[in-house]
Structures are given as C-alpha cells and as structure tokens.
C-alpha positions as CSV (number, residue, x, y, z in Angstrom):
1,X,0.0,0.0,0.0
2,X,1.1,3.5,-1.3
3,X,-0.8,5.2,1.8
4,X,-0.6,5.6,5.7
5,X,-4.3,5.7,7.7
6,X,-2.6,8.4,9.7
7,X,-3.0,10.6,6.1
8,X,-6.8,11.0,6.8
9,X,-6.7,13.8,9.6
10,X,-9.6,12.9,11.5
11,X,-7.0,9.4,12.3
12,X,-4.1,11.3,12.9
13,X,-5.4,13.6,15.5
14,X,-6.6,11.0,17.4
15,X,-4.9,9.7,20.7
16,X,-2.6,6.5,20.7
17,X,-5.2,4.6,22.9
18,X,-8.0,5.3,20.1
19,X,-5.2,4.9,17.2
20,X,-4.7,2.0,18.6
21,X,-7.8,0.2,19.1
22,X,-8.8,1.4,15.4
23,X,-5.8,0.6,13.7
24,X,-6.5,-3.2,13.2
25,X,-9.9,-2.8,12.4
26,X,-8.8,-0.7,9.0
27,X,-9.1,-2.1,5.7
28,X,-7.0,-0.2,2.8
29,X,-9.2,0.4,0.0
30,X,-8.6,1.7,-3.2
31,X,-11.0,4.2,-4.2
32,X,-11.5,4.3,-8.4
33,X,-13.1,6.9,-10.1
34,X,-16.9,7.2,-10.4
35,X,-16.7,3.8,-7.7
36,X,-20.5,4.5,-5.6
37,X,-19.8,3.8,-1.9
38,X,-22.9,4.7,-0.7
39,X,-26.3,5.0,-2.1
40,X,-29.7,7.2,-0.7
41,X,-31.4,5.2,1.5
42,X,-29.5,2.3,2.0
43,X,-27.7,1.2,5.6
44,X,-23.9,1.3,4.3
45,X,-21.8,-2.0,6.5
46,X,-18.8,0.7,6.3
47,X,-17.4,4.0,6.7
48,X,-14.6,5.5,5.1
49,X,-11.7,7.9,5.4
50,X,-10.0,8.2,2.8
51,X,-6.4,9.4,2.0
52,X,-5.8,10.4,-1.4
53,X,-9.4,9.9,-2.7
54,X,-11.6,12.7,-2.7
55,X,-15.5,11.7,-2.9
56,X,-18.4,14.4,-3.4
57,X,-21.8,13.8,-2.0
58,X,-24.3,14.1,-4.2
59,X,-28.1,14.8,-3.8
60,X,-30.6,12.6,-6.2
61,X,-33.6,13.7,-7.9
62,X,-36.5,11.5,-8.4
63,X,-35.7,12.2,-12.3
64,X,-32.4,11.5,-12.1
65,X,-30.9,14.7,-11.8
66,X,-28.3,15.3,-9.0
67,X,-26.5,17.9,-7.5
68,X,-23.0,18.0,-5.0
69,X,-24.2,19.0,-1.7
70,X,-20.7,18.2,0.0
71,X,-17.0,17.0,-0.9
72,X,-15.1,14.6,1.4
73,X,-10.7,14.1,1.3
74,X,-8.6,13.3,3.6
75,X,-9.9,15.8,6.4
76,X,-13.0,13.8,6.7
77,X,-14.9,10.6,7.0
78,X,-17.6,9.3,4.3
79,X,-20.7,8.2,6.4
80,X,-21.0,10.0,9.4
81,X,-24.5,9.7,9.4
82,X,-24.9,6.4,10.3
83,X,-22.8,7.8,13.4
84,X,-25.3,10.3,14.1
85,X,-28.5,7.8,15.0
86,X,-30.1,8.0,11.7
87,X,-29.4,4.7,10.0
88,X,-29.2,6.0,6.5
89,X,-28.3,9.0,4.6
90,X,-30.1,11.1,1.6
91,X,-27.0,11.5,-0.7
92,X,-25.0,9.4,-2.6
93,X,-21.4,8.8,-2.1
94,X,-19.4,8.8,-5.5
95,X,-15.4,9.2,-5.6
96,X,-15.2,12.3,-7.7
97,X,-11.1,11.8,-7.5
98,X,-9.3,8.5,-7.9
99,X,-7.1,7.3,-5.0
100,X,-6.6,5.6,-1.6
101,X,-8.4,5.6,1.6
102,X,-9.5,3.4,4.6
103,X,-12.8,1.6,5.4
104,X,-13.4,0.1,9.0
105,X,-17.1,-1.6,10.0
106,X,-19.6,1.3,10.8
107,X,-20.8,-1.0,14.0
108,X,-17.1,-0.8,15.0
109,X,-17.2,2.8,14.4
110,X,-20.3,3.7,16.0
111,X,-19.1,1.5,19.2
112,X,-15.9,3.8,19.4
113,X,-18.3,6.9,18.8
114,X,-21.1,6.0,22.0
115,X,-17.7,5.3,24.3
116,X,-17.9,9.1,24.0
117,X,-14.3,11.0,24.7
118,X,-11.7,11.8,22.1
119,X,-13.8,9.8,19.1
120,X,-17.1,11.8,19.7
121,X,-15.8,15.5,20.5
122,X,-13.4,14.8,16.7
123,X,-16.8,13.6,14.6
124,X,-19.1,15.9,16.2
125,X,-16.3,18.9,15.1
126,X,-16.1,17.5,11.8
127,X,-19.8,17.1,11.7
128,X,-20.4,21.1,12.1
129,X,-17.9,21.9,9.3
130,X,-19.4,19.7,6.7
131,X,-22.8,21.2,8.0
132,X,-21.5,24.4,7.0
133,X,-20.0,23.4,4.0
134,X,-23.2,21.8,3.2
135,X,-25.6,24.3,3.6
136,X,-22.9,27.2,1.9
137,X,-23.2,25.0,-1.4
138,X,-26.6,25.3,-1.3
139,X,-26.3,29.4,-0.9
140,X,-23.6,28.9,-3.7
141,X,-25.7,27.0,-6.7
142,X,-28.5,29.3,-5.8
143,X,-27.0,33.0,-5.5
144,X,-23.8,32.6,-7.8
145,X,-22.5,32.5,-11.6
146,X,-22.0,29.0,-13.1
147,X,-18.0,30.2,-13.6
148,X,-17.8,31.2,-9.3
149,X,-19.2,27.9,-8.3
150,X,-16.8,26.1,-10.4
151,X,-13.9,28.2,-8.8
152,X,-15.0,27.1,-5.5
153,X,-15.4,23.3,-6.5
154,X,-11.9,23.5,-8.0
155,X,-10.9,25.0,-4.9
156,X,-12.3,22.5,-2.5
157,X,-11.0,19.8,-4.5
158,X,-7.5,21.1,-4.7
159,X,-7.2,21.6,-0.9
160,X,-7.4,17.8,-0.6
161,X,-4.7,17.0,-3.4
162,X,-1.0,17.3,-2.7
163,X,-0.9,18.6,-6.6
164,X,-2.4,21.2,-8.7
165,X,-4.0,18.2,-11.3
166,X,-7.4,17.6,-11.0
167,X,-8.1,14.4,-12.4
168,X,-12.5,15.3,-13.6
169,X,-14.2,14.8,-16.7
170,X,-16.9,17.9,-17.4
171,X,-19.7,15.1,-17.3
172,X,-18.7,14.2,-13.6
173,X,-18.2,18.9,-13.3
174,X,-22.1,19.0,-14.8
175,X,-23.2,16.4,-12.3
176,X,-21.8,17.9,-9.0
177,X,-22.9,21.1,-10.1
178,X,-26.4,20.6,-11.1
179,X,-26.2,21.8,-14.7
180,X,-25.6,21.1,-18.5
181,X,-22.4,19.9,-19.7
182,X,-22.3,22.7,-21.8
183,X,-22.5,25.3,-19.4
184,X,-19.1,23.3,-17.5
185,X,-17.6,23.7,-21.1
186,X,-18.3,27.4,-21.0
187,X,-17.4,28.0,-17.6
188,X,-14.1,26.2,-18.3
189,X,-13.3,28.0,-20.7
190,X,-13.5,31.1,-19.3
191,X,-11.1,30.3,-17.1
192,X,-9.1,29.0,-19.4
193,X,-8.9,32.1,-21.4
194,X,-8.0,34.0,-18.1
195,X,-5.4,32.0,-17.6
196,X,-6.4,30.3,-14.8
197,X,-6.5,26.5,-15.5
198,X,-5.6,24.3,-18.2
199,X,-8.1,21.8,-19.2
200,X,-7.3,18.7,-21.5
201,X,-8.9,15.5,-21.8
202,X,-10.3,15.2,-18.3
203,X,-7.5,16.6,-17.0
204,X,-7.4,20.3,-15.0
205,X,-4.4,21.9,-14.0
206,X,-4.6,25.0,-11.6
207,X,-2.2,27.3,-12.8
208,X,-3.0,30.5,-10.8
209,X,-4.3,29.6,-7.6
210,X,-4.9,32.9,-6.2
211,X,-6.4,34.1,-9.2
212,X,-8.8,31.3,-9.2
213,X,-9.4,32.4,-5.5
214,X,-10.2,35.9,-6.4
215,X,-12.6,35.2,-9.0
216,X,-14.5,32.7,-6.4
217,X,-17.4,33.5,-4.6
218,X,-17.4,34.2,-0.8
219,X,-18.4,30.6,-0.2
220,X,-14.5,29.2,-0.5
221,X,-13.9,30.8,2.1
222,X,-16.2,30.3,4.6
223,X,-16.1,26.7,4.2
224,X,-12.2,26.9,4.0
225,X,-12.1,28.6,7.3
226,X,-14.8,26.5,9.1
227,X,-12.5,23.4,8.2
228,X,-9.6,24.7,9.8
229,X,-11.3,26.3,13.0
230,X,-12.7,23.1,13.9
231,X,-10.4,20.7,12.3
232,X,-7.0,19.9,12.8
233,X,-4.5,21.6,10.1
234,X,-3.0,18.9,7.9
235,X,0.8,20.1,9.3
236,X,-0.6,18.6,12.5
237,X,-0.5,15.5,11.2
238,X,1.3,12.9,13.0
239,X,2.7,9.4,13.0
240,X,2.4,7.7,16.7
241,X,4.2,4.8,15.6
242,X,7.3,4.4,13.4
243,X,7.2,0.9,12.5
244,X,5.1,-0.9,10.0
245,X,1.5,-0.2,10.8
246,X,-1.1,-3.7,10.7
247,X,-4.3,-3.1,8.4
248,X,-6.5,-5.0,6.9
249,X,-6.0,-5.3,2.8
250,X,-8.9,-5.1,1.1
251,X,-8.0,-4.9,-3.2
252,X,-11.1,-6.1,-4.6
253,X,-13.6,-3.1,-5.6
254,X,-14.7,-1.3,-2.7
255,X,-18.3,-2.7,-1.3
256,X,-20.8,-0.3,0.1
C-alpha cells in the first residue's frame, strides 16, 4: 500500500489509545473513479476515510438529476451519518477523484463513537464543518454565476490533493454542479482564457491559484475557514508509531 491511515486527519489527530484500538480494524481500499460507496437510503456496512481519494456527496432527484451538496478528502470521513442515529443517509457517495483511503465496519465505528471522549468530540467537530460546508453550497448554486461555483469546487478539491491536477471529466463537473455539460464547457473556458487553468482530456491543471481564488465567490472561504477552525490543520498530522503499521488489505472493488 502506497498510503498511511494516519494521512486522513480525522486518524491522525486521534490519541494513541483510540489509534490503537482502530488501527487493526482498517481495511486499505482503493478508491477508483466514479466507484458508488454509498447509495440514498440504504444502511452502508462501512465508513470510510479516505487518504488520497476525494469523494463528493451528491443529492438525487427522483428524475435523475443530481446535484453535490458536500466533498469529502482526507480531512473527513464518508458516512457520518450512520454515526449520528439516523441509520441512513439522503446522498450518494461517489469518488469524484481516484485514489486511496480506509474503510473500517460502521458497528465498530459507531461502538468507538457512543464510548464518548476523544472519538465523539473529533466527529461531532467535523460534523459542524461539513454542515457548513453543506448548507454554503446550497447558498452557492443558488445565488452565484456558473463560472464562481466552479472556482469554489476547484478550490475544494484542490485543498485535498497534494498537486495542482485535477483528475474530472466535465460530465462528472455538470453532475456535481447541477447543470448542462455545456455550461461546465463554458465556464471552463472562461477560465481558461484567463489564464487560470488548463483543461485537456479530463485533465485540470490550476495554474493560478490565487487568481482562481479571487474570481470565487465568498463561499471558498467560509467553508475553508470552518474546516480549519474546527479541524485539525494537515501540518498537525502525526505518526504515533514508526514501524510498520497492521491493516487489513482489502484490493477487490470497494463494497458499500
């Protein structure tokens, strides 16, 4: 495996004793592009963190039609709801960016949540930032041009990659956002033509950040900020052992 557990930030920042009582309970998963880890109403056997992956929440019309209400990376965890009493969530989980991550049992993980201490103050934190960023997405696609909510998705995504590639096609742009993929062509090339990004064959590359920053919306920001007032900062993240660390393997395709 390419990928610590202690990459996800919600695992680092945990105490040893927690650390250590999750560790051998996590199964390495590789997370492929487009790959459905959870669907709307169903009870998922698994949560995830994931690592390198980044996986966008997305909201399902009884047409068909779906919007992003929410984008998960390696600050987060991918099911919290089934922590939170409910059972089952509203949104489907789809990897929007290829990579790794973790999966442990969510009876295991709900267990460790109801002990209370460390493991319930971290999800309940994480829980009001993806609140937040939940409900400013929902200001965004209402209140803002097509080419400022594309600067903040770009933006969100690109604070959970160690690079400046974003690895999207516009079909999987024009279904997070809720919109034609004409429009994502548009809007692309706008900031093309600025001089922004460079866009080929699924393939974005952010070549001015902070001009891609100013021509966002107000809503990269907020959620930006949230993150890092409740969550700890990815500098913060730490290894508490140095040997090998003992996971579970898991290289078939991942299993909701």
């Amino acid at each position: 495996m390419s990928t610590h557990p202690f990459e996800n930030r919600l695992l680092a920042a945990l105490p040893e004793p927690e650390q250590s009582r999750l560790l051998p309970h996590l199964e390495h998963v590789d997370m492929t592009l487009g790959k459905v880890l959870c669907e709307p109403g169903s009870r998922s056997s698994y949560v995830y963190f994931p690592t390198t992956a980044i996986v966008s929440m997305l909201y399902v019309m009884e047409n068909g039609a779906s919007a992003e209400v929410a984008v998960v990376g390696s600050e987060g965890i991918v099911g919290i709801a089934l922590l939170m009493g409910g059972g089952t969530t509203t949104s489907q989980a789809v990897v929007q960016n290829g990579g790794e991550g973790y999966r442990i049992k969510a009876n295991f993980m709900l267990d460790e949540f109801n002990r209370g201490g460390p493991v319930l103050r971290l999800m309940l934190r994480f829980t009001q930032a993806f609140i937040t960023q939940t409900a400013q997405i929902a200001a965004c696609n209402r209140h803002h041009t097509l080419d400022q909510q594309l600067c903040r998705l770009l933006l969100l995504s690109l604070d959970r990659l160690s690079g400046n590639e974003i690895v999207i096609t516009q079909e999987l742009i024009a279904t997070m956002l809720g919109v034609r993929r004409e429009g994502v062509t548009a809007a692309a090339g706008h900031l093309q033509l600025a001089g922004l990004i460079r866009y080929k064959r699924g393939r974005i590359t952010v070549v001015d950040r902070a001009g891609l920053e100013k021509r966002s919306c107000e809503c990269y920001s907020v959620v930006r900020n949230e993150y890092n007032r409740l969550l700890p900062a990815a500098s913060g993240m730490r290894y508490a052992y140095a040997g090998p660390v003992t996971v579970c393997r898991h290289d078939r395709a991942v299993a909701a």
